[in-house]
C-alpha positions as CSV (number, residue, x, y, z in Angstrom):
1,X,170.9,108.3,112.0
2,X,167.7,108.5,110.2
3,X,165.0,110.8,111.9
4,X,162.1,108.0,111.3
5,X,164.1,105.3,112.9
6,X,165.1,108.0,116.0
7,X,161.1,108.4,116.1
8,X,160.3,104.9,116.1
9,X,162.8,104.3,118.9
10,X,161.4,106.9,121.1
11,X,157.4,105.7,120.3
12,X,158.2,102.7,122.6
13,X,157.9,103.0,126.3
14,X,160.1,100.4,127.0
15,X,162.6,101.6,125.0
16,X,161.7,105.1,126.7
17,X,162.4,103.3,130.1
18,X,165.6,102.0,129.0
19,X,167.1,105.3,127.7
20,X,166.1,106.7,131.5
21,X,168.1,104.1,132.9
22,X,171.4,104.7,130.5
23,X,171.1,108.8,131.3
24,X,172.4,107.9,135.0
25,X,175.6,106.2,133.2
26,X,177.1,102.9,131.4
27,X,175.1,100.0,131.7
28,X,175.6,96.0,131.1
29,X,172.3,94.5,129.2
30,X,171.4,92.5,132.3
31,X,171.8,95.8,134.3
32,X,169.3,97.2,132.1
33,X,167.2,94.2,132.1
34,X,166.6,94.6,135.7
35,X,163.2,95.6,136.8
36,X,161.4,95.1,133.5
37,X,158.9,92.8,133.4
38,X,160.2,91.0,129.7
39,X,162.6,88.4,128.8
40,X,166.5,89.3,128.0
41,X,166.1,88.8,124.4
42,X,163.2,91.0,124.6
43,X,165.6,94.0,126.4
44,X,168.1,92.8,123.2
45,X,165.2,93.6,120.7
46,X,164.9,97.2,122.2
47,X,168.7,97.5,122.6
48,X,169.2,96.8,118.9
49,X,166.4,99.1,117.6
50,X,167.8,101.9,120.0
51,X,171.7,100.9,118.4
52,X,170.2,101.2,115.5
53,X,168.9,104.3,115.7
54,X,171.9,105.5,117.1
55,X,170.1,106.8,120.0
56,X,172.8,104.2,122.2
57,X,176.5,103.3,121.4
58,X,178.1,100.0,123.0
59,X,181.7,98.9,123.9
60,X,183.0,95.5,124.9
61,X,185.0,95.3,127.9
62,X,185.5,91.1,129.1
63,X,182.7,89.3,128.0
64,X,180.1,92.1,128.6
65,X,179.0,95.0,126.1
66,X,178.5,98.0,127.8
67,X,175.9,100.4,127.2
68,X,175.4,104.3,126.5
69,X,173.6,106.7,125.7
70,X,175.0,108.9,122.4
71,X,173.4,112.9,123.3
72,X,174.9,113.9,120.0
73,X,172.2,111.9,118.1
74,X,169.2,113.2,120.9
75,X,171.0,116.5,119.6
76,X,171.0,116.4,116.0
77,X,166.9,114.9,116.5
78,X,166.2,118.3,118.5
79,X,168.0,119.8,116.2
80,X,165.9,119.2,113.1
81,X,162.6,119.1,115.0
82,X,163.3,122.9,115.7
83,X,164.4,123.0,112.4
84,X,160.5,122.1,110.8
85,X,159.5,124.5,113.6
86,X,160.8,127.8,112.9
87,X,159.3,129.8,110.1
88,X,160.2,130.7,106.9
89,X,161.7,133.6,105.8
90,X,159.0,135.9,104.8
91,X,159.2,136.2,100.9
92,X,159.1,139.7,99.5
């Protein structure tokens, strides 16, 4: 997990919108593709960049993936934003 592609995921509401969806539980793509006003592959696009980023994990079970969210990646991106916000030590 890179911190940029974390950032990029999150920049897009749709992508937002879909994380929203996964925090209630597991998901199937056309689960999450319900409601949205974009084609499938579209909702595949924004599932692959959040995969990517590690921001979602996947698992096959029959012929459909199921999605979920992965809180140790939001926590490891919290993590180093708090990181760039606390001071430095004071130099003597």
């Amino acid at each position: 997990m890179s911190l940029s592609s974390v950032f990029k995921a999150l920049a897009d509401p749709t992508r937002r919108e879909i994380l929203a969806r996964l925090k209630q539980g597991p998901l199937t793509a056309g689960e999450i593709s319900e409601g949205f006003d974009i084609s499938k592959p579209s909702v595949s696009h924004h599932l692959n960049i959040l995969k990517g980023a590690g921001l979602i994990g996947s698992e096959r079970n029959g012929q459909f993936l199921i999605y979920t969210m992965n809180a140790t990646a939001f926590e490891q991106a919290a993590a180093a934003m708090l990181e760039l916000l606390s001071p430095e030590p004071r130099k003597e």
